[in-house]
N, C-alpha and C positions, 0 to 999 in steps of 0.2 A: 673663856678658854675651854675646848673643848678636850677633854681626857681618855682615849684609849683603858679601856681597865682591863687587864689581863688575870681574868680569873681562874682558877682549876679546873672547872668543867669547860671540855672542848668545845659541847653545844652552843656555847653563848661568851665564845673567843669576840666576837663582833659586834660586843655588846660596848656602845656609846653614853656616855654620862658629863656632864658638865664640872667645874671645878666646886659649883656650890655643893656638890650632890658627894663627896666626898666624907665628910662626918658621916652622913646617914649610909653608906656603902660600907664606911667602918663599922659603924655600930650594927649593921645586921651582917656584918662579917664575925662578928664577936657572939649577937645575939640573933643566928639566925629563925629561929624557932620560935621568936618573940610576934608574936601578935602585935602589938602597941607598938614595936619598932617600925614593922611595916607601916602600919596605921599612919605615925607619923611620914615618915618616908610619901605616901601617897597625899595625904595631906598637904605636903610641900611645893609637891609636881601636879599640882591640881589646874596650873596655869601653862602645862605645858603640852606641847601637841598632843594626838587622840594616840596616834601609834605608840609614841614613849609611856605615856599615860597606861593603857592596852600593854605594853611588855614589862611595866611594873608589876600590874595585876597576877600577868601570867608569871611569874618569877615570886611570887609571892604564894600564889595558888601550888605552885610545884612542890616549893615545901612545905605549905598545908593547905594541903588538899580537904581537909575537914572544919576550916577554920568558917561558921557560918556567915560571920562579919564581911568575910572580905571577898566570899561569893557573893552576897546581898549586895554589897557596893559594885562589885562589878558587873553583875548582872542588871542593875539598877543604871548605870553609866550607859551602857554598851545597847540594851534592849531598844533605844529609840532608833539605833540604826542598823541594829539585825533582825532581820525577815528570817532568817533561818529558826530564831528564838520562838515568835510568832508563829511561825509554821510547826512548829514540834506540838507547841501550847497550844493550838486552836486543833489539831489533830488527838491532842490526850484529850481535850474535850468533848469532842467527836466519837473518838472511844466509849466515852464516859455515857453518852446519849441527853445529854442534857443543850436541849433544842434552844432555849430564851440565850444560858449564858454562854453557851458557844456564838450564838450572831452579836452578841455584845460586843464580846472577846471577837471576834472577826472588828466589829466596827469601830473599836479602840484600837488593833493592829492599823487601821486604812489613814485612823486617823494621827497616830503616831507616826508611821514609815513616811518619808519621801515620796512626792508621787512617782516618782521614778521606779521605784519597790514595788509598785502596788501591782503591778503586771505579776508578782509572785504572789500574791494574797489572793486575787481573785482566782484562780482555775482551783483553788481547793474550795473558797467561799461557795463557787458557783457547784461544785460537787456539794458539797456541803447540801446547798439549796434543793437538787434536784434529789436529792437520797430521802427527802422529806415530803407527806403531800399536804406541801401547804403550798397551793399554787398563786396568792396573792402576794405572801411574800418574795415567792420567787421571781413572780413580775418585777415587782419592786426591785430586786437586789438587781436585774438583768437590764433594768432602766439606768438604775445608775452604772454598770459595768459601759451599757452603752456609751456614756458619755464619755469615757475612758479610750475604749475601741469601737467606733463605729461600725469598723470592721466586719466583726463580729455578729451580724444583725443574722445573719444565718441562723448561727446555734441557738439565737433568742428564736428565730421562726421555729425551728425544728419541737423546740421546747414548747412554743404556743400552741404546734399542732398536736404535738402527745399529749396535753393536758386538756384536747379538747376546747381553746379557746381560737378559734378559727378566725373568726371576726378580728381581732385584733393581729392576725398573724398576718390576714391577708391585705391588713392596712400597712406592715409593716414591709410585706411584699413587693408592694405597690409605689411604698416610698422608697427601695432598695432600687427597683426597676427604674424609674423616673430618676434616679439621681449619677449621671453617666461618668463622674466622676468614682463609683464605685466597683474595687477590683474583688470578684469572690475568692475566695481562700480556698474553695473548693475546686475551682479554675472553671464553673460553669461562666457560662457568654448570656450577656443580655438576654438573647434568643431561650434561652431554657431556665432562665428564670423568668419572664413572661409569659413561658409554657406552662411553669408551675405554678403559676399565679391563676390562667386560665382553667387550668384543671380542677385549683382549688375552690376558685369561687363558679365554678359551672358546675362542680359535683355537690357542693353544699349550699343549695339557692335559700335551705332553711335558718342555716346556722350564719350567713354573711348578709349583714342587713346595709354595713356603713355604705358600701361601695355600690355604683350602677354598673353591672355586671354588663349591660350590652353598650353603654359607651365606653367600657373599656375594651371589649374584645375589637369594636368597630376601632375603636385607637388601633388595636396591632392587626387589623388587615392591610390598612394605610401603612404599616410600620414596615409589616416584616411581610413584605408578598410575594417571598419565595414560601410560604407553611400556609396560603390561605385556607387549604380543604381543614386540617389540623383547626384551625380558627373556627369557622362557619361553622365543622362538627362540635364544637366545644360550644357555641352560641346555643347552638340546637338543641344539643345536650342540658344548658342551662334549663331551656323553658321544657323541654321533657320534664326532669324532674320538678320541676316548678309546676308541673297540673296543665301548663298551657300548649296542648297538641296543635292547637290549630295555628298557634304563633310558631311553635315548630315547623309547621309543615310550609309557613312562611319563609320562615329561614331559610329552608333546605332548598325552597322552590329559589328564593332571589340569588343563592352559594351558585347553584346550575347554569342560572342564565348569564352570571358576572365572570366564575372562575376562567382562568385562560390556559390553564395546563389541561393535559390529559393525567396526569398524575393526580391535582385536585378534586378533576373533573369524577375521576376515578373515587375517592376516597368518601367524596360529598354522595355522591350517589348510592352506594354499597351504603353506608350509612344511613341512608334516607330509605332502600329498600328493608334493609335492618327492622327500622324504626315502624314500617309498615305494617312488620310481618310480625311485630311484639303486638302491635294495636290490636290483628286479627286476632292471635294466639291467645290473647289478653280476654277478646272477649268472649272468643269461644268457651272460652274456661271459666269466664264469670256465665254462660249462659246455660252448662254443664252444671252449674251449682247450683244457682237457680231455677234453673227450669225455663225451658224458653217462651218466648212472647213475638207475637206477631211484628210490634215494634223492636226488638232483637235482630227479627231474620231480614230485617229492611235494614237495619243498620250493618248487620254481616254482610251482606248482597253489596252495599256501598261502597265497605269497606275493601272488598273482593274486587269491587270494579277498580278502587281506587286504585289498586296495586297492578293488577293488569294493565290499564293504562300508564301508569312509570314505565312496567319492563319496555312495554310494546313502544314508549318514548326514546328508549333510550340509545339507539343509532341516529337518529335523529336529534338530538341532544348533544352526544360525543361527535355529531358534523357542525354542530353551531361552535362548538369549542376551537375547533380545527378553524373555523372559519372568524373565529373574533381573535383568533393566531395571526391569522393573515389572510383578510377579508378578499384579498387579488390571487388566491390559489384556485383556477380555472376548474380543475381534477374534483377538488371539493365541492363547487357548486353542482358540477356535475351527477356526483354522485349524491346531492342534496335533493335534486329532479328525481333520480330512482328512486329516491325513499319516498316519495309521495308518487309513487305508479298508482295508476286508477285515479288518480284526484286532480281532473284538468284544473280545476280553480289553482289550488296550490302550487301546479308545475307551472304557471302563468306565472302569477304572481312571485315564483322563486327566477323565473327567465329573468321577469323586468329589475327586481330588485338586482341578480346577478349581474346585466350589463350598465344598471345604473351605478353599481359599485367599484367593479373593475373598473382597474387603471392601466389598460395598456403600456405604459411605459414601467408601471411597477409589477407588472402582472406575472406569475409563475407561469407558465404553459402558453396556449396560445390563444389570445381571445379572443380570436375572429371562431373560435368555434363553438362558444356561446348563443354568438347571431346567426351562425350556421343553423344549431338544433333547434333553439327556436323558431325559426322560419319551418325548419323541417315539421316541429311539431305542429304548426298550422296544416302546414299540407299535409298529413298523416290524417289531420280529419276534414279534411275539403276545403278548407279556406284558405284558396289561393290568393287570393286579394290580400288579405290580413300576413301570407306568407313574402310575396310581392313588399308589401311596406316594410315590413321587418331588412329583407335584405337592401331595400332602396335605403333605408335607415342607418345599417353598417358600412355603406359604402362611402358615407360622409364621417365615420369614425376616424380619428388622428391615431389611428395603429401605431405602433413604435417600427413595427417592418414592413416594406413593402410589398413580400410575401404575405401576409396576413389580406390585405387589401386585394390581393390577386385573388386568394385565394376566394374570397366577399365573391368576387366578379363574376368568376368560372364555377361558381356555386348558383349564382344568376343563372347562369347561362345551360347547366345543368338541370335548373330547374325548369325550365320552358321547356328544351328535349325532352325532360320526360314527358312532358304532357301535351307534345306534338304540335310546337310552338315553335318552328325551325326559324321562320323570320324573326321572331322575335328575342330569338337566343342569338344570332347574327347580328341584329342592331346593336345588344346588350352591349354585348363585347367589340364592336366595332365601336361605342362610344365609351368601353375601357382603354380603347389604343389610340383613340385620339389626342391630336397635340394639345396640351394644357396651354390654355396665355401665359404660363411664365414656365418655359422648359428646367428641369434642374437633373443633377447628375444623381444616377440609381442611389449612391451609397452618401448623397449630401441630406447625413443629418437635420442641418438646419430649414430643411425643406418640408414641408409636412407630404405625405404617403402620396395623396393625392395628383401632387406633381409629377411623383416621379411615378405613378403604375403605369406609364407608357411605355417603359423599358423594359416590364418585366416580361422573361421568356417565357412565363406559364399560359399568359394570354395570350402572349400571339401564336404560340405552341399551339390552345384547343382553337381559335380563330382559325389557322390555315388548317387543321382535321374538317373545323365547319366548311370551312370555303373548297377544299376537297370533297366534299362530302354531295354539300348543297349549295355551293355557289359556282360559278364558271370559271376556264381554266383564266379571262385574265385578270378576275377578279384575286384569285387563288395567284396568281403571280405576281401579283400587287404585293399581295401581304407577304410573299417570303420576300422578294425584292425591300419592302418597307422592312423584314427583322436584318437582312443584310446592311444597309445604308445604315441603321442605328448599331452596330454592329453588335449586336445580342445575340447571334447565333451561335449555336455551337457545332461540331462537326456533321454533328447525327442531322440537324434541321442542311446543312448543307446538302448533305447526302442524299437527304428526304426530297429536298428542293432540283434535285439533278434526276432522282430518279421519276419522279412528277413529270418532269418536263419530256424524259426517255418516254414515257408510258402515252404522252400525248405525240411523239415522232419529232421533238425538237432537239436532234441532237444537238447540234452547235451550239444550241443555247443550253442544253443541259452540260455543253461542257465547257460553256465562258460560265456556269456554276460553281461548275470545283473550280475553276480558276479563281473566281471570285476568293469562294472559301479558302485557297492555299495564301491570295495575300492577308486575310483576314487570320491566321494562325501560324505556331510556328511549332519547329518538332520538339516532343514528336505527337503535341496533338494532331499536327497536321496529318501522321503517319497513315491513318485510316483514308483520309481522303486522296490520298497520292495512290494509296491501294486498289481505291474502286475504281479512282480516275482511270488509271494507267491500263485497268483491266477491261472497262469498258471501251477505252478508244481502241485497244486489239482486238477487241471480240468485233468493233464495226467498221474497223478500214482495215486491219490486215497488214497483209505488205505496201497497200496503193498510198497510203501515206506514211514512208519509213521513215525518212526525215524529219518530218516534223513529232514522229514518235521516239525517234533518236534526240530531238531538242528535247522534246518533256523527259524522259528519261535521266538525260545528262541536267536538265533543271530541278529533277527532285534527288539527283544524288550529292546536289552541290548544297554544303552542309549537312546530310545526313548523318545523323549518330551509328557510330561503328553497330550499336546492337539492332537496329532495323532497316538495314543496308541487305543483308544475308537475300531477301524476299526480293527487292527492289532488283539486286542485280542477277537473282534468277530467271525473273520475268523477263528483262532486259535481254539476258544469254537466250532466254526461248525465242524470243521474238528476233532473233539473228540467226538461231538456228533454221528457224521455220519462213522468215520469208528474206533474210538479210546473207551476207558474204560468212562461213565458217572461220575464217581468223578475225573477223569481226569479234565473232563468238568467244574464239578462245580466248581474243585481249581481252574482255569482260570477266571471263572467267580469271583471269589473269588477277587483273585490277581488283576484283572478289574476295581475293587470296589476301589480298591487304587490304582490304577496307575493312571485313567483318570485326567479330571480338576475336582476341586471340581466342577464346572457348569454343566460337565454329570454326575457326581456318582446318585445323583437322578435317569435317566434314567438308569444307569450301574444297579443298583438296583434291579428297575422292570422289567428289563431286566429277572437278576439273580433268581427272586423271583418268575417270570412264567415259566421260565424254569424249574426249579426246583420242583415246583406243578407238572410239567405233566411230568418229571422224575420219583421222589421219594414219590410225594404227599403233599398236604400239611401240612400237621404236619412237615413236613421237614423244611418250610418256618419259623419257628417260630425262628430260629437260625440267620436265615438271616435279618429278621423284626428287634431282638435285636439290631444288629450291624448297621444296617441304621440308627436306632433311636440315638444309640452311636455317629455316625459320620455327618451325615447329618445335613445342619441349621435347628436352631427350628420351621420357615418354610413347610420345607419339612418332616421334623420329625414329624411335629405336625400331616401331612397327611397319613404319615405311621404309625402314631401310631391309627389312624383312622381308618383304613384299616387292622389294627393288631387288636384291637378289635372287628370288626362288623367280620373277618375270626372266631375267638375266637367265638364268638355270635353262629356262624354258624355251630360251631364245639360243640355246648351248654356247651362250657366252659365259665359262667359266673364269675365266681367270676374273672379267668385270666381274663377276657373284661375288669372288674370292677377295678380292679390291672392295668394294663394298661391303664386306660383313669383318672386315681387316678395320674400315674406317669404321663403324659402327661399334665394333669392340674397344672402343676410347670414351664408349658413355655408357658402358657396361660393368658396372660391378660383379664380378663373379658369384659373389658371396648373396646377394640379392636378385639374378639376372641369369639363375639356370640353366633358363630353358634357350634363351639366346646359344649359350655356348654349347647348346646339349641340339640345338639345328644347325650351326658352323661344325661340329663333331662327326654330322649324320654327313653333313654335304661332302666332309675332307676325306669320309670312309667312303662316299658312291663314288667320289672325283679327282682326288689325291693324292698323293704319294706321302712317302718317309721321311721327305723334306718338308709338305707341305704341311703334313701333321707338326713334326717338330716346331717350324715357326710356328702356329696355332698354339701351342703349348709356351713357346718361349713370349707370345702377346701377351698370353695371358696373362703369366709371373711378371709382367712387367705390368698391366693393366693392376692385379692382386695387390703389387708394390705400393701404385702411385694411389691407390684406394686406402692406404695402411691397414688394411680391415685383418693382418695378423695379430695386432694387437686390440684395435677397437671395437671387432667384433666378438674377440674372444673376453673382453671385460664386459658388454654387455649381454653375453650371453650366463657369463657363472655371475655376476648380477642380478639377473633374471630368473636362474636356477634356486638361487641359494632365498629359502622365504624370509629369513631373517636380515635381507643384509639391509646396511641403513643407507647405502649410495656410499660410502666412501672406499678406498678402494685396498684401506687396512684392515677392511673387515674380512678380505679373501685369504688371508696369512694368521688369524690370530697368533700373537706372543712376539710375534716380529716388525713391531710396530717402527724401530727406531730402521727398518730398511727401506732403499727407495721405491717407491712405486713401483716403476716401470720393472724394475728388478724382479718385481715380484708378481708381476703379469711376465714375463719373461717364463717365469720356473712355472708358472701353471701352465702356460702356453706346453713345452715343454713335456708336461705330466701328463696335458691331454693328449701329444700328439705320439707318446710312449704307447699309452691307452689305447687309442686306435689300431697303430701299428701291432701291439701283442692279440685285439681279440678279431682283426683281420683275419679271416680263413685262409688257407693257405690253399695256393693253385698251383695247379701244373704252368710249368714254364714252354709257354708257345709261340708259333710267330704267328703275327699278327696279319690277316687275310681280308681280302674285301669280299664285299658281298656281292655274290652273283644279281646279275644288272638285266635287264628284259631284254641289251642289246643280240643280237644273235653272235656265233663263235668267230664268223669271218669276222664283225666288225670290233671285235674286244681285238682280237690280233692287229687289225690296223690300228686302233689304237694304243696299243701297248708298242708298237713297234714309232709311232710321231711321237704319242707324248708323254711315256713311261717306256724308253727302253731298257733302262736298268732292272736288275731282279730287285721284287720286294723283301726282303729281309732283315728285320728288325735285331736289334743284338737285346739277349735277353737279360740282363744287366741293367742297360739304357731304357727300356722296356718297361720293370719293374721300376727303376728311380723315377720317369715319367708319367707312369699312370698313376703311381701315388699322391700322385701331388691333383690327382681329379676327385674333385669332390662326389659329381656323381658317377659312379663307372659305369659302361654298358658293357655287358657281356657279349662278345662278338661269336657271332653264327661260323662255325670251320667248317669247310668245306674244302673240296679236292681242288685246285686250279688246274682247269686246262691246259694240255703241252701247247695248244697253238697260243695259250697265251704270252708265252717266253718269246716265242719265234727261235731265233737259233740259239738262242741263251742256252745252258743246260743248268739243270738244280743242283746241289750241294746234297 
C-alpha cells in the first residue's frame, strides 16, 4: 500500500512512501536531527529503487548538511553513475598539477561510468593529455579514445602533426582516406583529405618512411582526374625535396605529355618552369660562394639551355594538350603545322599523322582541308608528283559531306591551272561528274560521298567556267544541259546558261533556257529569271512578236506573289505602251492597282494616274482618283482626295472640288488633320460664299462629334501635361475621388475652354471679305452676278460664335470690294 505523506514543507508535498516506511517517517518526524535515525531509515530502503534511495539521501542531507557519514555514503552510492562527480574530481586534480594521479583518477572514472558516459570523460582526459608533453602517452590515450570514436581520427591526425610525429599521422591519413565509409566532422570530402595526405607526405619524404609515396599519389591520378596538375606537382615535389632532380624532371616531363586540361596543363608546366629556374638560381649561388670552375660554367650553360628549350616548347605542348582533348579538331592540327615553320620534316610528318587521325565523321571543322594543304605544301616546293598523290589520295576518303569531296576535286582541278595544265584540269573534273555504277541521292546518308559527288553544284559550276573558257560551245552546252536534267541548278547557272548561249547568237535556245529554268523553280526563286527573261525577249523582238510576249507575261503573273508583281506589270504596261494598244496599257495598269502590296498601290496609282493624263488626258484621271480613294488607307486617300480636288480646281469644276473635299472630310479628324481643313478653308475663302463657309463649319462640328475628341483628346492631352500623373483619370481632380469620371473631364474641359476664351486678344468686329483673285474686274462681276448674286455679309455675332470654334484661325487680308463686284446690289 502506497501512502501519500503530507508534510509541512511545500517543497516535498509530492513526496511518496510505502506503509512499511511509516515508523521510520515517525521517528525522524520526532527525531529529525538524529543521525542514527536516518542511518536506519537508509538502511532499510537499501532494496529499494536508485531515485527513492537518491531522495532519502537528499532529505537527509538538507537537514545535515555537515553530517560526514551520510555524504560518504551517498557520495559512495551515487559516484558509479555520476560523470559530473568524476569530472569535478579529475579537474581539482588537474588543478592540483599532479600528472601520474590525475591519469589514474581519469582511468578509474572510464572504468567505473557506463560506456555510454565515457563520451563526457574523454574531451577533458584528451585536454588533460594535450596540456602535457608527454607525447607517448598521449598516443596511447588517443588509441584508445579511437576505439570509442573512430570518428574522431582527425584531431588524433592534427595532434600527430603538432607533435611532430608524421609518419604515423600519415598512416592514419591514409587509412581515413581508404575507408569510404568515413564522414569528417569537419565536412572536408574525400578529395581534400587526399590532398592533405599528398601534401604531407610530398613535403616530408624525410620524416615518412612507412608509405610509398609515388604509388599513392599514382593511386589518386587514376582516382581524382579532375586535380591531376595538383597531383603530378605534388609527385614532383616529392622527389624535389628527396635529392632526386632528375626523377623530378621525369615526372614533370610524363604530367605534360599525359595531362588533358589546359588548366593542368597549365599548373604542371609553371611548376616545372619554377623548378628550373630554383636549379639555375641554386647554382649560380653555390658557384658565387665557391668560386667557379670550368666544370660549373658547362653545367650552368646546360642548365640555361635546358630552360630555354621548356619555354620555346611550350606552344607546342599546350597544342598536344588541345589535341589529346580532341585529337579530330582540324583548327589544332593546323595550327600544330605553324608551329613547326621551317621544319619540312616535322610539317610532314604532322600532315600524315593529322589525316591518319581524323575522323571525318567526328571531325570539328573541315577535313578535306588538311589534304588540301598538304598537297599545297608539296607544290609550294616543286613536287608536283608527291602533290598529285596526295589529292588522288583524298579523293577516295569517305568525307562525311559531300561538299568536302567537291571540294578534293576542284582543288585538283585548280591545281593543274595553275600550272598550265588546262586538259588536264578538264579530264579531272570531267571524271568528278561522271555517273557512278550505283547512282544515289545528294543528301542519302547511307551512301558513301563518292556516289553522290555527281550532283554537286560546285563541280559542275568550275566545269562549265573550264568548258567556257577552254572547251567548245557544244561541249560547254553539254555540261549546263547535263546540271539542268539532274536538276542542280540554280537560277544564277540558268541565267549563266541563257546568256552563253545570247553571246554565241542562239537566241531561241537561250530562251527555251529560262523556260527550262522557270519549270525547274518556283516563286519567288524563279523571280530573277522571269526578270532577265522577259527583258531580254523585248529588247530582241519588240512589238513583231506581241503575242507571244503577251502569253509569257500573263504566264509569269499567273501566281505571282503580290510583292514582286509591281516590276513584272510595269514592264508589261511598257511594252503596251511602246509597241501594243493604250487601253491595253491602262487595263494593266488597272489590274497593277490590285495585284501589288497594299504598301505600293499608293505608288501603283500615281504611277496609273500620270500615265494616263499624258495618254487620254486628264478628265480621264477622275475614274482612277475614285478608285484609289475606294481602296487606298485614309492616309493616302486623304492625299488623293487632295489632289482630286485642287485637278477639279483646275479644271474650274468647283462645286466637284467642293463634293470631294465635303466627302474627304468623313476620314478627317480635325483635332489631328489641320492642314486638310486649313486647304477646304483657303478654297471656300477664293470660291465661296456664306453659305458655303457655314456648311464647312457645320461638317466639321459634326466630323469633331463623331470623332468624340472633346473629351478624348482633352484627357490625353492634361495626361500628357501633368508629369506626375499615373494614367488614371482621378488623378486630374485630386480630393474628388468618389466623383465620376467623365464629370470630371467635363469641368476641366470647361476650365480650359474659359482659359482660352479670357487670354484670346480681342479684335475689331469686321465682315468677313474675300481675297482679291488674279481674275480681271469684268470677269469677278460675271461671276458675282451667276453664282454669288447675293451681297456678302456676315452678321457679327454669328461671325464671332463660328470662328471660335477654329482651332486654327487665319487672319484674313481686308481689302476694298469693287462696286462692279455688287452689280446693281447697293451696300449697307
Amino acid at each position: 500500500m502506497v501512502v501519500m505523506a503530507r508534510l509541512s514543507r511545500p517543497e516535498r508535498a509530492d513526496l511518496v512512501f510505502e506503509e512499511e516506511d511509516l515508523p521510520y517517517e515517525e521517528e525522524i518526524m520526532r527525531n529529525q536531527f538524529s543521525v542514527k535515525c536516518w542511518l536506519r531509515y537508509i538502511e532499510f530502503k537499501q532494496g529499494a529503487p536508485k531515485p527513492r534511495l537518491n531522495q532519502l539521501y537528499e532529505r537527509a542531507l538538507k537537514l545535515l548538511p555537515c553530517s560526514y557519514k551520510l555524504w560518504y555514503r551517498y557520495l559512495k552510492a551515487r559516484r558509479a553513475q555520476m560523470p559530473r562527480l568524476w569530472l569535478d574530481y579529475c579537474q581539482f586534480l588537474m588543478d592540483q598539477g599532479r600528472v601520474t594521479h590525475t591519469r589514474r583518477t581519469f582511468d578509474r572514472a572510464l572504468r567505473a561510468l557506463p560506456i555510454t558516459q565515457h563520451s563526457r570523460i574523454w574531451p577533458l582526459y584528451l585536454r588533460f593529455l594535450r596540456s602535457h608533453p608527454l607525447p607517448e602517452t598521449a598516443v596511447r590515450g588517443y588509441r584508445r579514445f579511437l576505439k570509442l570514436s573512430p570518428e574522431s581520427a582527425e584531431e588524433y591526425i592534427e595532434y600527430l602533426k603538432s607533435s611532430d610525429r608524421l609518419d604515423e599521422a600519415a598512416q592514419r591519413l591514409a587509412t581515413v582516406v581508404n575507408d569510404e565509409r568515413f564522414v569528417s566532422k569537419a565536412g572536408k570530402s574525400n578529395y581534400q583529405l587526399w590532398h592533405e595526405l599528398c601534401d604531407l607526405i610530398s613535403q616530408n619524404p624525410d620524416k615518412v618512411q612507412s608509405l610509398s609515396v609515388d604509388a599513392i599519389i599514382r593511386g589518386g591520378l587514376t582516382r581524382f582526374t579532375d586535380q591531376l596538375g595538383r597531383l603530378w606537382c605534388a609527385l614532383a615535389d616529392y622527389y624535389i625535396r628527396s635529392g632526386h632532380f632528375e626523377k623530378a624532371r621525369d615526372v614533370y616531363e610524363e604530367a605534360i605529355r599525359t595531362v588533358m586540361t589546359v588548366r593542368d596543363f597549365t599548373q604542371v608546366f609553371d611548376s616545372y618552369a619554377q623548378f628550373e629556374e630554383s636549379m639555375i638560381a641554386a647554382k649560380m649561388e653555390t658557384a658565387s660562394e665557391l668560386g667557379r670552375e670550368e666544370e660549373d660554367d658547362v653545367d650552368l650553360e646546360l642548365r640555361l639551355a635546358r630552360f630555354e628549350q621548356l619555354i620555346s616548347r611550350r606552344p607546342l605542348l599546350l597544342n598536344s594538350v588541345l589535341l589529346r582533348q580532341n585529337p579530330h579538331h582540324v583548327h589544332e592540327w593546323h595550327k600544330r603545322v605553324a608551329l613547326h615553320q621551317g621544319r619540312p620534316r616535322e610539317i610532314i610528318n604532322t600532315y600524315t599523322e593529322a589525316v591518319q587521325t581524323v575522323d571525318p565523321f567526328k571531325a570539328t571543322g573541315k577535313p578535306h582541308t588538311l589534304w588540301v594543304a598538304f598537297a599545297k605544301f608539296y607544290e609550294d616546293n616543286g613536287q608536283l608528283d608527291d602533290a598529285r598523290v596526295i589529292l588522288e589520295k583524298a579523293t577516295k576518303v569517305s568525307f562525311k559531306q559531300v561538299d568536302d569531296l567537291a571540294s578534293v576535286w576542284c582543288e585538283c582541278g585548280e591545281l593543274e591551272l595553275r600550272h598550265e595544265n588546262y586538259d588536264q584540269a578538264l579530264r579531272l573534273l570531267r571524271k568528278a561528274t561522271a555517273l557512278p555504277a550505283r547512282r544515289a541521292e545528294y543528301f542519302d546518308g547511307s551512301e558513301p560521298v563518292q556516289n553522290r559527288v555527281y550532283k554537286s553544284l560546285k563541280v559542275w559550276s568550275m566545269l562549265a567556267d573550264l568548258e567556257e573558257s577552254l572547251g567548245t560551245f557544244q561541249s560547254t552546252k553539254a555540261v549546263y544541259d547535263r546540271i539542268l536534267d539532274l536538276r542542280i541548278a540554280t537560277p544564277q547557272i540558268v541565267i549563266n546558261y541563257a546568256m552563253f548561249l545570247e553571246e554565241h547568237k542562239y537566241f531561241e535556245e537561250s530562251f527555251k533556257a529560262y523556260e527550262r529554268g522557270i519549270s525547274l523553280f518556283k516563286w519567288p526563286n524563279v523571280s530573277d529569271i522571269w526578270s532577265t527573261y522577259l527583258t531580254k525577249f523585248i529588247a530582241r523582238y519588240g512589238g513583231r512578236k506581241l503575242e507571244r510576249a503577251r502569253d509569257l507575261f500573263e504566264q509569269a503573273l499567273d501566281g505571282c506573289p503580290p510583292k514582286y508583281a509591281k516590276t513584272l506589270y510595269l514592264l508589261y504596261a511598257q511594252l503596251e505602251e511602246e509597241w501594243g494598244l493604250a487601253r491595253h496599257a491602262m487595263a494593266v495598269y488597272e489590274r497593277a492597282t490590285r495585284a501589288v502590296e497594299p504598301a505600293q498601290q499608293y505608288d501603283m496609282f500615281n504611277i496609273y494616274i500620270k500615265r494616263a493624263a499624258e495618254i487620254y488626258g486628264v478628265t480621264h484621271t477622275r475614274g482612277i482618283y475614285q478608285k484609289a480613294i475606294e481602296v487606298l488607307s485614309d492616309e493616302h486617300a486623304r492625299e488623293m482626295c487632295l489632289r482630286f480636288a485642287d485637278m477639279e480646281c483646275k479644271l474650274g469644276e468647283i462645286d466637284r472640288a467642293r463634293a470631294i473635299y465635303s466627302f474627304c472630310s468623313q476620314i478627317c479628324d480635325p483635332r489631328t488633320t489641320g492642314a486638310f481643313w486649313q486647304t477646304w478653308k483657303d478654297f471656300e475663302v477664293r470660291h465661296g460664299n456664306e453659305d458655303t463657309i457655314r456648311e464647312m463649319l457645320r461638317i466639321r462640328r459634326s466630323v469633331q462629334a463623331t470623332y468624340n475628341t472633346q473629351v478624348n483628346f482633352m484627357a490625353s492631352q492634361m495626361l500628357k501635361v501633368s508629369g506626375s500623373a499615373t494614367g488614371t483619370v482621378s488623378d486630374l481632380a485630386p480630393g474628388q475621388s468618389g466623383m465620376d469620371d467623365m464629370k470630371l473631364l467635363e469641368q476641366r474641359a470647361e476650365q480650359l475652354a474659359a482659359e482660352a476664351e479670357r487670354d484670346q486678344p480681342s479684335r475689331a468686329q469686321s465682315k468677313i471679305l474675300f481675297v482679291r483673285s488674279d481674275a480681271s474686274r469684268e470677269e469677278l462681276a460675271e461671276l458675282a452676278q451667276q453664282a454669288n448674286p447675293e451681297e456678302i455679309e456676315l452678321d457679327e455675332d454669328e461671325d464671332e460664335d463660328e470662328m471660335d470654334l477654329e482651332p486654327n484661325e487665319v487672319r484674313l487680308e481686308q481689302q476694298s470690294v469693287p462696286a462692279a463686284v455688287f452689280g446693281s446690289l447697293k451696300e449697307d
